[in-house]
Residue, then its C-alpha position, 0 to 999 in steps of 0.5 A: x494560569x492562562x492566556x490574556x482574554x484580549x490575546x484571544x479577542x485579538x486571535x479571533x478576529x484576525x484570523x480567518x476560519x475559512x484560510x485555516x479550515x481550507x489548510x485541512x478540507x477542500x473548501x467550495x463557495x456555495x452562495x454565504x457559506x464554504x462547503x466541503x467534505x467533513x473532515x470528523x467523519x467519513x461522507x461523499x456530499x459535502x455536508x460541512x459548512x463554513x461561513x467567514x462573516x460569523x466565524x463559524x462551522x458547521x457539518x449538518x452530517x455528525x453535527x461537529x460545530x464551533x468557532x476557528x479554535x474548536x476546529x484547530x481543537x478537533x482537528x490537531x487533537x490539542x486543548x484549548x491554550x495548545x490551539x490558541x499557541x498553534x493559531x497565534x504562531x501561525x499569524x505570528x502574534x505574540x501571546x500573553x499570559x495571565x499574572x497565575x504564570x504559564x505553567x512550567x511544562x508548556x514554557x519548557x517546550x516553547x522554550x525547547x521548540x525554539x531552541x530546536x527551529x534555531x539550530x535548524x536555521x543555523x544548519x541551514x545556513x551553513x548548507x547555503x552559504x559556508x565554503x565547507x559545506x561545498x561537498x554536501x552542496x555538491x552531493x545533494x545537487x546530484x541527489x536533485x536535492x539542492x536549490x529550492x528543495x533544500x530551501x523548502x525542507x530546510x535541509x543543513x550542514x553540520x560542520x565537521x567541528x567539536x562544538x561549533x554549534x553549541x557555541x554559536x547558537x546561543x542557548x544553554x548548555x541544559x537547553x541543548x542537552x535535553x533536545x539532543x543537539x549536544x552533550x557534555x564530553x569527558x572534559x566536562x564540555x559541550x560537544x555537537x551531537x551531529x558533524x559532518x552530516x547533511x541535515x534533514x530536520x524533522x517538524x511536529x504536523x503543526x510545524x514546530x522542530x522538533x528533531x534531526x536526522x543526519x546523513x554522511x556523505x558519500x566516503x566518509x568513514x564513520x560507520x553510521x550512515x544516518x544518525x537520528x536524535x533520541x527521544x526526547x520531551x519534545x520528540x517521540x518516534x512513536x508519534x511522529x512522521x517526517x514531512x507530515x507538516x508539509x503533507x497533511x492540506x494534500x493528505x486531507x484533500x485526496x484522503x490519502x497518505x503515503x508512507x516511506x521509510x526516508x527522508x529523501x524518500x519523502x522529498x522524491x515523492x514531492x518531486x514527482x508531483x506527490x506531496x501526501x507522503x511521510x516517513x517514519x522516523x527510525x522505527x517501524x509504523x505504529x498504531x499511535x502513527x495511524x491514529x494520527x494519520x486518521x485525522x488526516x485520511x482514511x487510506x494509507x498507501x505504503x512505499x516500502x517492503x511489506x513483506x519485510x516485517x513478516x507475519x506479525x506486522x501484518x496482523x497488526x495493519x489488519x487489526x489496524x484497518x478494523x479498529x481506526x477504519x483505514x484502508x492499507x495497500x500497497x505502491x508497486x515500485x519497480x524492483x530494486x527502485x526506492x523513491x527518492x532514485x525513481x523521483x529522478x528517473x522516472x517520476x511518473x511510474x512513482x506518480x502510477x504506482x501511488x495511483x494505482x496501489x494494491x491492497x496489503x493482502x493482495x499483494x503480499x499474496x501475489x509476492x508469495x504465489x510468485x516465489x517458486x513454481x507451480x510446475x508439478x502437483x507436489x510444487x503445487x500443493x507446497x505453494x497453495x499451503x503458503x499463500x493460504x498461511x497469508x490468505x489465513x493471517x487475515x480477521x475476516x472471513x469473507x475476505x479470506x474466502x475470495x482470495x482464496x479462489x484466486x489461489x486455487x485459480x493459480x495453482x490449479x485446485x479446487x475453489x472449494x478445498x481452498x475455501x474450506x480451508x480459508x473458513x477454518x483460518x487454519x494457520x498451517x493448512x496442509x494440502x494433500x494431491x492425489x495424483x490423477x488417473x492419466x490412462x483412460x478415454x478422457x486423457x486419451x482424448x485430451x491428448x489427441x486434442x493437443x496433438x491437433x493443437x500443436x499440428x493443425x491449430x485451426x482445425x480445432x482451436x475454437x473448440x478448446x477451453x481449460x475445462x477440457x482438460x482435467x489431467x494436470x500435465x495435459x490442461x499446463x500444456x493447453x494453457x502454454x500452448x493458449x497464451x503463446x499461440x505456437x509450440x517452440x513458445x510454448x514449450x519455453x514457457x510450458x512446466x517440465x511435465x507438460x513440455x513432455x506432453x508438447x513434445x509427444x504431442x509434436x511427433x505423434x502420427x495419429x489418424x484423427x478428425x477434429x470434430x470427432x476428438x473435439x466432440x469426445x473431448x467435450x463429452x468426457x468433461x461434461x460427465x465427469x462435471x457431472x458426476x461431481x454435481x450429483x449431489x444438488x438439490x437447488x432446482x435450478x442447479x438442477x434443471x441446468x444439469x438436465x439439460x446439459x445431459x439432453x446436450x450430451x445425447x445431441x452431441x452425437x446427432x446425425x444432424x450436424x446443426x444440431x451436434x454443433x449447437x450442443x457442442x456450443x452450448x456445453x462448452x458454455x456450461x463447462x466455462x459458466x462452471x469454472x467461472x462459479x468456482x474461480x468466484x467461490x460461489x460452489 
């Protein structure tokens, strides 16, 4: 078997190499040659050659090389007759086979492609023009779904009618079944599969029609709001993606693909100025999807709930960015917004949330550190367990260590008890919080230092950061009192146990001086700070401890100059110290 040599003489040399690399890589004019990023492995210079006059390609970075079928081979992943047929449909020239015969499967395809893009025209038609097609006109101009969108997507309508379709297209009854536009009824006669149903026919990457899914419109009493084709020979949901046909030249040129859940979603996106999106056609992401994203680019963007799928999902994705070297983040939407709604009323929010995407970790973290308070030691420790069972879903080590730090920050515990944790990769990590000490000159002195806060801001505010504050209640209400700049603000926002303290804090009658509190304050953080560093034994960890000691000593210097230079410079020690924790780096 095998496709006539003349053909594929004739293909050769009416088809441009350069016109059809340029549907996949962004090509640049450099002297003879084409030049782009490579799209057979990962580089940021341009090593990837093209030259029109030879018909050739060449990329001087992995060597990948050969004429316009090699590329259509390396690129859709097809063999050689597939790459052939592929090009040929594109320039629309028919194809000959030798007298052995074209093998029974790929003509039963052809066949079946065909039948299938028929059907679409056909549901199109209907769309545009039948007068009983008016409602779903109707409905998909309120969708912003009409004129050229419907034309461009090729959007149709299937009439609500037993068997219209099988009797009009004009394909065998076996040819219908096994692509799923119809079936046999109990009378022994074909039925339509889809009626009363907008269209949205879905396309293999390479164009051909493969599927459908259908929608009802609204009112309409049937109790399946979509319904999609089966699988079929021609169509695996596995391996196909609504709207990658149209998505992939933007896809390879931005190296980047978004992923929804529908089909109207995909449309939005194209509307709002975003058209590298697909969708998954009924069924969750796949790995077969990923490696057949990868052709196409090396960072997945998804628009959807990713916190919906769960834990084992998300294992997956991970296990997923390691083997195929993708990267998966996530588009902030606005709550309650799905894409096709926001194409509409907010295209350019869409356009920021695809620009500006979050990395799946982060965001499932930032999800969880938000789904319940932190306004008690016990809230606390419940919450860094949970975000450290997702921190710990994690293959990597080093990554589970970083976001680590940012837990700790959040719920206010030591970087160093959530790294340990993250370098076990325990994956029910139990917390336990001791309660802190509250009676004792160090609490004491944060104390007087709020109520001089709360009372006479000025007269002490500079000298206060959270590294002052060790007593959970006390440092809570430091940080309400910081980030809102007044009482009544503060104690809006402020935890119950530290609303407590701004509320002592507002009507205690105490004799105190600012630089007195302020000094006694920063003394008690340095010892304590101190006492927790005994145990170094790098110099110049060491050295700095030295001096802050000496600093402790000025702190209480008759020369004034000197007492504020070491008030300055612990307070800068104290910061450099939180800084290193929050990093993980002690």
């Amino acid at each position: 078997m095998g496709i006539a040599d003349d053909d594929i003489e004739r293909l050769r040399t009416s088809v441009s190499i350069v016109d059809t690399v340029q549907q996949y890589v962004a090509l640049k004019r450099v002297g003879r040659n084409w030049v782009g990023l490579c799209p057979f492995h990962a580089e940021k210079s341009g090593s990837f050659n093209v030259r029109e006059e030879m018909g050739r390609y060449k990329c001087f970075g992995c060597q990948a090389g050969g004429d316009v079928f090699t590329f259509i081979q390396e690129i859709e992943h097809l063999d050689f007759p597939g790459a052939v047929e592929h090009l040929a449909s594109k320039a629309g020239i028919e194809l000959n086979y030798t007298s052995t015969g074209q093998s029974k499967e790929r003509a039963r395809r052809k066949r079946l492609t065909e039948a299938m893009g028929d059907a679409v025209e056909w549901y199109h038609e209907r769309l545009l023009t039948s007068p009983d097609a008016r409602a779903a006109r109707d409905y998909l101009r309120q969708r912003g779904l009409a004129g050229d969108i419907a034309r461009q997507f090729k959007l149709g309508w299937a009439p609500d009618d037993w068997d219209l379709l099988a009797r009009e297209l004009g394909q065998p009854a076996d040819v219908l079944q096994d692509v799923g536009l119809a079936f046999r009824n109990r009378r022994n006669r074909m039925q339509d599969s889809f009626r009363a149903r907008v269209m949205f026919p879905i396309f293999s990457d390479s164009g051909e029609a493969l599927a459908f899914g259908g929608r009802i419109l609204p009112g309409s009493d049937d109790p399946a709001k979509y319904k999609n084709s089966s699988e079929t020979t021609i169509y695996s949901k596995s391996k196909t993606l609504y709207g990658l046909n149209w998505a992939k030249a933007d896809v390879a040129k931005v190296d980047q693909v978004v992923v929804c859940e529908g089909y109207t979603d995909v449309i939005g996106f194209h509307l709002a100025g975003v058209p590298r999106a697909v969708a998954t056609c009924g069924t969750a992401l796949t790995e077969e999807h990923v490696r057949i994203l990868k052709r196409y680019a090396s960072r997945v963007v998804l628009s959807f709930d990713a916190d919906a799928a769960g834990q084992g999902a998300a294992e997956r994705f991970y296990e997923w960015e390691e083997k195929h070297k993708v990267e998966v983040s996530v588009a902030r939407l606005p709550q309650g917004k799905d894409p096709g709604d926001l194409a509409l009323s907010n295209p350019e929010a869409l356009a920021k949330a695809i620009d500006d995407p979050v990395p799946f970790l982060g965001f499932r973290l930032q999800r969880t550190l938000a789904s319940r308070p932190a306004d008690s030691p016990e809230h606390r420790a419940r919450l860094a367990e949970e975000a450290m069972v997702v921190v710990n879903e994690h293959p990597n080590s080093n990554v589970r260590k970083l976001y680590a730090g940012e837990v700790a920050t959040k719920v206010g515990l030591p970087v160093n008890d959530m790294v340990r944790l993250a370098e076990r990769g325990t994956r029910r990590p139990s917390i336990e919080v001791k309660a802190k000490s509250t009676t004792g000159p160090p609490e004491n002195a944060e104390f007087a230092a709020l109520v001089l806060l709360v009372q006479d801001w000025d007269s002490i505010a500079e000298w206060l950061v959270e590294a002052l504050f060790y007593d959970d209640a006390n440092r809570m209400a430091f940080l309400a009192l910081a980030e809102t700049g007044g009482l009544q603000a503060a104690l809006e926002v402020a935890p119950p146990d530290a609303r407590q303290v701004l509320e002592r804090a507002a009507v205690a009658d105490l004799d105190l001086d600012a630089t007195v509190e302020a000094r006694q304050l920063i003394e008690a953080a340095v010892r304590r700070e101190l006492r927790q560093r005994q145990r170094l034994i790098d110099p110049v960890e060491l050295e700095q401890n030295r001096v802050a000691r000496l600093e402790v000593e000025n702190l209480t210097s008759a020369d004034a100059e000197r007492s504020l230079a070491a008030a300055e410079s612990l307070l800068g020690w104290l910061h450099r110290r939180t800084e290193e924790r929050t990093d993980g780096t002690s």
